[in-house]
Steps between C-alpha positions, in 0.01 A plus 500: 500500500625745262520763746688253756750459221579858456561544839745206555721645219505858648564430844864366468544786214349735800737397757771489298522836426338685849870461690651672181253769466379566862887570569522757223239663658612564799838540431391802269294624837815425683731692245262805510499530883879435517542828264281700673677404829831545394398864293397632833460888522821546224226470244211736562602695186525160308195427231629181522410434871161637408475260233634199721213579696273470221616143437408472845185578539432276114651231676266501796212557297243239584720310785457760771338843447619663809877452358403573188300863607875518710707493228243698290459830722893478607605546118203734425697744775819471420427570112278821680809574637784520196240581255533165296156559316513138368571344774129702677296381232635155511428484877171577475435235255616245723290659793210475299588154416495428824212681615314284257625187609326584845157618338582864578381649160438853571875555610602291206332740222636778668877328508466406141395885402789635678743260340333563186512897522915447594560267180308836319676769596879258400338385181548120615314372260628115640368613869163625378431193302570269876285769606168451275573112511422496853197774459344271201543196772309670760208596243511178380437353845264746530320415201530796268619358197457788290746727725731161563493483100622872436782463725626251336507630164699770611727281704516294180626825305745547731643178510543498097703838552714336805545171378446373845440085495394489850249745473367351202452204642280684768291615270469183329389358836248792523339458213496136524278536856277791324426265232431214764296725669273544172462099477721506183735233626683434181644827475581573835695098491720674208583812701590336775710246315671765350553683867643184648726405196674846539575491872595180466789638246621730761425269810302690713317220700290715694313669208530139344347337816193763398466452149473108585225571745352669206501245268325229742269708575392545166520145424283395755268764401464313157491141712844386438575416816796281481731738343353821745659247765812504337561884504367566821735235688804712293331778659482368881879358460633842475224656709621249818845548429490879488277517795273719314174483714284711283536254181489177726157591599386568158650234340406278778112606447526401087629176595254427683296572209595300305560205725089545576456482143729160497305346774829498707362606828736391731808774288184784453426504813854506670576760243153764596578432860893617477377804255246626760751440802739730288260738364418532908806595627551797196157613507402460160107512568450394133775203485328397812148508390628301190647266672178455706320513213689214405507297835139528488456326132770244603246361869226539264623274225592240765147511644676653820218790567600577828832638403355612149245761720812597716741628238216615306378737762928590528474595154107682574679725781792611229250536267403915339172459618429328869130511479453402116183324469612235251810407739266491793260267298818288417631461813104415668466287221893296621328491833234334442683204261701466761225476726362293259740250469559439828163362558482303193822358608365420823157349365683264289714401748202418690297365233802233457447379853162432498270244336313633206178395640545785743278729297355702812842597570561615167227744507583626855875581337313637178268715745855598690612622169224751423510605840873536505458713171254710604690575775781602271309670309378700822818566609643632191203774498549587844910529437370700216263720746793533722750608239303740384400687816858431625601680162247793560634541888843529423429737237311707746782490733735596247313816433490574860845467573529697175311814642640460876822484353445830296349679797812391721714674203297798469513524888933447510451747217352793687719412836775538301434831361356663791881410635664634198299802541603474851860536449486687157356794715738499757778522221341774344463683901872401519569638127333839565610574813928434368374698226325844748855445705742493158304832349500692822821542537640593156170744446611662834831530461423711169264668689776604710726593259233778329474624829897557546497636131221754534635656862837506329684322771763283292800518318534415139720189650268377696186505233709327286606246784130441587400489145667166453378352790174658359509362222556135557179505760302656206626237285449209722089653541451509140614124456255466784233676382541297154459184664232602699286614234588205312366278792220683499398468173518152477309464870218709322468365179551135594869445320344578159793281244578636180726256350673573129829415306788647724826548386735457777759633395300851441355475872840463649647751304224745532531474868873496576449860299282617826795438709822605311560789723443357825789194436740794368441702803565250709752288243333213435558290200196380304561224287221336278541165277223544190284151453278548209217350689179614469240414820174507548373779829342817550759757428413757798489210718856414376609822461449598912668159570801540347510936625478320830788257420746715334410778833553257747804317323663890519404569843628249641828507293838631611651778316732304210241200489323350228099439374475222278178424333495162274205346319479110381238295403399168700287268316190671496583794721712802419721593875634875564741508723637800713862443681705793709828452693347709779506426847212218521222413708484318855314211503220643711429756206492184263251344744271785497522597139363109406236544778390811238553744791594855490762696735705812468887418367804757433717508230901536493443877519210538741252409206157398670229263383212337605513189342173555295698458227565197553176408582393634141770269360312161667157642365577597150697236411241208620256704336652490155509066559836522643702503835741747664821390733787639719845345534736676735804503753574760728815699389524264183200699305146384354348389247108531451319326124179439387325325200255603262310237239676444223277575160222202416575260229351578197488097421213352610475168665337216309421180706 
């Protein structure tokens, strides 16, 4: 009766206040979206756009996750993009929030550790305390205390320096559930009195709505029932209003709790059903197995077996464990009281019609019983026969499929390679016959020139005509040869990595030395922007891709054009980039340079190459963990980059 009371007095108090609040929500959804709308693409350089976003994505939290992972990965990119550092690490919090909210816990630790490493590197001490909040939360869940406990000490240390009310009241909540958690009720009823009181102060009704959820919870836990009701209904007004699915079904799954406990079957069970129905559509396997859980104590307190072994075997299939013995022996044992009952039933019944002098009928029904549960108790071994040899079948067929599967791998494996092999060979028939055709000609044409030198048959002018031409042949075979040995080296030795601290800075510079007298010869500016940065690559392996850059970048340049080489750092990638104002490639010589092929190209002078170079390029710079690339437009020049790992983190990554 005293229950009934309560909730006559909160009901009008309930819908007196749902219009007022439910329109604050949405209007602050609605006043979000209009400022996103009306920023538009004016804002990309805005924090506050990214932050907007933020709001966003908090707002959506727990009413719809795909809006809220939206919001979260669209402000996570655009704070990538102007470098807002705060605004990153705050976006991953709310993805991680999110990814939590749909049982997704792997991406969730790794969201939080990101955010959290961000909030280092600034020195946000506010951030990294929202950080460990939400880490101690997850351990809490997860049932280490100890590691839930240490985070929020530290959190509670950083609060004291910040002076941050919300956050203390998080922790307050924390500690309160830790402490409920340990069965010491008393205390964790003061923390989270303490929690609610101060977001109450600064009227945040969500974490309010929480804290209330909290405190029933607790209360029924020590068998006040009454005044659990209370707080939870303060919880489901705001809940409802909001449109907050994930704390409906919770909330929803208490109450019917602690209606069960009342003896108020009719609300408990109207409450478990909409809690399941809820936890259904979000797929939240353990609201849903509560709320079975639930369902099933509800039929079973009514005498209602039927339904009782229904949702029980619901909450059996979302169970850890779908072949635990004690569940099986709970859910044969269901069976049979229902079976059970239904015959008593129908005995009395039948006893009820007939005269009580009818005592050969009575031991006919009596015999009918033994039979019937012997029969049951038949059947239940032969399920269990069947089970178990259905159990050791499928496991068979599992590891069948297991092995034919890895076979069917091993045999896509070895197709593929024996066509790799295929066409790698071909390449390399391709490679070395360009290769025969390029030396040839410059080796015979100094042949020819000793010849004319020893029989004395030219004139000073023309030696020193032919030298030139000479000399750029012998040039163009020794950047050949280079390469070729190169590519030979790493065919032999299987691409053998070295990786170390490279400066590169030094690399470039060291390089662009190599070629200071070809660009003046044929006056060409190189121009070089220092970084700082420091990658992480096999410096031969570097050092022939960028001779190959900087050579090509000059050959291919007009006398009075420009090499520019610039190096920047993208997240955790360092990019070298080589742009000349030469005359450009067509796009058929873009085609074939992705497709990793070689062919013979000439320079502005006559310059030949092969395009191993190029192909060196591809395979050094995937080898070293990064990826090479070619930009170009005939008559408009090129430019070719390539990225090298940036160095590891010395932090290591605590989860």
């Amino acid at each position: 009766m005293k229950s009934i009371c309560i909730v006559a007095l909160l009901l009008p108090i309930a819908l007196g206040i749902c219009c007022g609040r439910a329109a604050a929500q949405s209007g602050e959804i609605s006043r979000l979206h209009t400022t996103v709308r009306g920023a538009g693409r004016s804002v990309v350089a805005d924090t506050a756009y990214v932050d907007t976003l933020n709001r966003l994505a908090r707002a959506y939290y727990g009413r719809n996750a795909d809006s809220a992972f939206f919001y979260g990965r669209r402000s996570l990119d655009y704070a990538g993009q102007i470098g807002y550092r705060r605004g990153e690490a705050e976006s991953w919090r709310m993805l991680g929030n999110t990814y939590e909210s749909v049982g997704d816990y792997l991406h969730m630790l790794s969201s939080y550790q990101r955010s959290r490493d961000i909030a280092q590197q600034l020195g946000n001490t506010a951030l990294i305390a929202k950080v460990d909040i939400n880490m101690a939360l997850f351990y809490r869940q997860e049932g280490e205390y100890d590691r839930a406990q240490h985070l929020m000490k530290e959190v509670q240390e950083l609060n004291q320096r910040n002076g941050d009310s919300v956050q203390i009241a998080y922790v307050a909540s924390s500690l309160s559930d830790l402490a409920y958690r340990q069965g010491l009720y008393d205390q964790a009823l003061q923390y989270a009195w303490q929690a609610l009181r101060v977001v109450e102060h600064i009227k945040d009704e969500k974490t309010a709505a929480s804290d209330n959820v909290d405190i029933g919870k607790i209360l029924a836990a020590k068998g006040d029932y009454s005044l659990a009701l209370d707080h939870y209904l303060q919880s489901m007004a705001y809940y409802r209003e909001a449109k907050d699915r994930l704390g409906l079904t919770s909330t929803n799954s208490m109450l019917a709790e602690v209606y069960l406990a009342l003896k108020d079957y009719g609300k408990a069970l109207t409450c478990a059903q909409e809690s399941l129905q809820t936890a259904l559509a979000l797929g939240r396997n353990l609201e849903t197995q509560g709320s079975a859980r639930v369902l099933a104590k509800i039929y079973e307190a009514e005498g209602d077996y039927k339904n009782a072994l229904r949702y029980f075997q619901v909450y059996k299939n979302y169970s850890d464990s779908l072949f635990n013995d004690q569940s099986h022996r709970e859910l044969l044992s269901r069976a049979a009281q229902y079976d059970y009952e239904e015959q008593a039933s129908k005995m009395r019944y039948e006893h009820a019609l007939k005269d009580a002098g009818y005592e050969r009928a009575l031991r006919k029904d009596a015999v009918q019983i033994a039979i019937t549960v012997c029969i049951i108790a038949v059947l239940i071994l032969l399920a269990f026969i069947l089970w178990r040899s259905r159990f050791v079948n499928r496991r068979m067929n599992r590891l069948l499929r297991e092995k034919n599967e890895k076979i069917e791998e091993q045999k896509e494996t070895l197709e593929l390679q024996a066509v790799q092999l295929l066409l790698n060979n071909q390449q390399k028939d391709k490679l070395f016959s360009v290769v025969a055709h390029d030396l040839r000609a410059p080796l015979n044409s100094l042949k020819a020139v000793l010849d004319f030198l020893r029989e004395k048959r030219l004139s000073e002018q023309e030696i020193s005509g032919m030298m030139s031409e000479l000399r750029r042949h012998v040039d163009s075979s020794s950047e050949l040869v280079s390469n070729l040995l190169f590519w030979a080296s790493s065919q032999l030795t299987g691409e053998v990595v070295n990786r170390v601290l490279l400066s590169v800075d030094e690399l470039v510079l060291e390089t662009l030395e190599l070629f200071v007298r070809a660009a003046r010869e044929k006056e060409v500016a190189l121009k070089v922007e220092p970084s700082g940065l420091v990658g992480y690559a096999d410096k031969d392996m570097m050092q022939v891709v960028m001779r190959n850059l900087l050579s090509n970048a000059i050959k291919f340049c007009l006398p009075g054009g420009m090499v520019t080489v610039t190096v920047k750092r993208k997240l955790t990638e360092i990019e070298i980039s080589v742009l000349d104002t030469g005359i450009g490639m067509t796009r058929e010589a873009l085609d074939r340079i992705r497709r990793k092929e070689s062919f013979t190209s000439y320079g502005t002078v006559k310059e030949k190459g092969t395009g191993l170079g190029i192909l060196l390029c591809h395979q050094f710079a995937e080898a070293n963990g990064g990826l090479f690339f070619v930009e170009s437009e005939w008559g408009k020049g090129s430019r070719c980059y390539f990225t090298i790992p940036a160095p590891p983190s010395s932090s290591s990554i605590s989860v």
